[in-house]
N, C-alpha and C positions, 0 to 999 in steps of 0.2 A: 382230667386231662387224658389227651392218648399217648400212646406209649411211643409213638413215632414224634412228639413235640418234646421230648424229654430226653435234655444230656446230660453226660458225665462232667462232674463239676458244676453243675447250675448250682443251685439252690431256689427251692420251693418253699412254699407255707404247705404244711398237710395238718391231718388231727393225729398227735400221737398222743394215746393214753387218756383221750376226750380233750386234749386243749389241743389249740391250735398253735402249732410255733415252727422255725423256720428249721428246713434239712437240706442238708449238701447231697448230693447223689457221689455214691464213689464208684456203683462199677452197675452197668446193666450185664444180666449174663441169663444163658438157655438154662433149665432142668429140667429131667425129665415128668415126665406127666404117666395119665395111665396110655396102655395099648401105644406107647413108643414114639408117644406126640411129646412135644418138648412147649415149655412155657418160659414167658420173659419172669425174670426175679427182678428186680431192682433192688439195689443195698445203700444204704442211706445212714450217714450219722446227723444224733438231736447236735444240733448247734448249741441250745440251751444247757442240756444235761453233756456232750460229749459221746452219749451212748450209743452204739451200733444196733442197726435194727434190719430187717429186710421187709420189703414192699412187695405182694405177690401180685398186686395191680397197681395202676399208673391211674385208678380214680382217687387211690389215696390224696395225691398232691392236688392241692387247689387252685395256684397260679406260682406264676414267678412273684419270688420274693425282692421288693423294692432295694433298687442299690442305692445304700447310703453311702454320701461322701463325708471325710472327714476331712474339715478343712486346716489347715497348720497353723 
């Protein structure tokens, strides 16, 4: 994916830790880089495990993650 098709609060399929499983995005934000150029981070928690992690590319994520409804 590019990093201009990716919001805060979606939720993605990416690979973390070699499986594939679904992540919420919680905050896109700048840091610095070398010679005063700044790069995108992306931060993202595993939906599965709960754990925080951060994405220093937007190839991580594979596509949108399918909405399930639950019905009542």
């Amino acid at each position: 994916m590019k990093i201009a098709d990716v919001q805060v609060g979606g939720r993605y399929i990416a690979r973390v830790s070699g499986v594939l499983t679904t992540v919420r995005v919680l905050a896109m934000r700048e840091t610095a880089a070398f010679n005063g150029a700044s790069r995108s981070v992306i931060d993202v928690v595993n939906e599965r495990t709960g754990r925080r992690t951060t994405f220093r590319s937007a190839a991580r994520l594979r596509r949108p993650a399918a909405e399930t409804r639950k019905e009542p």
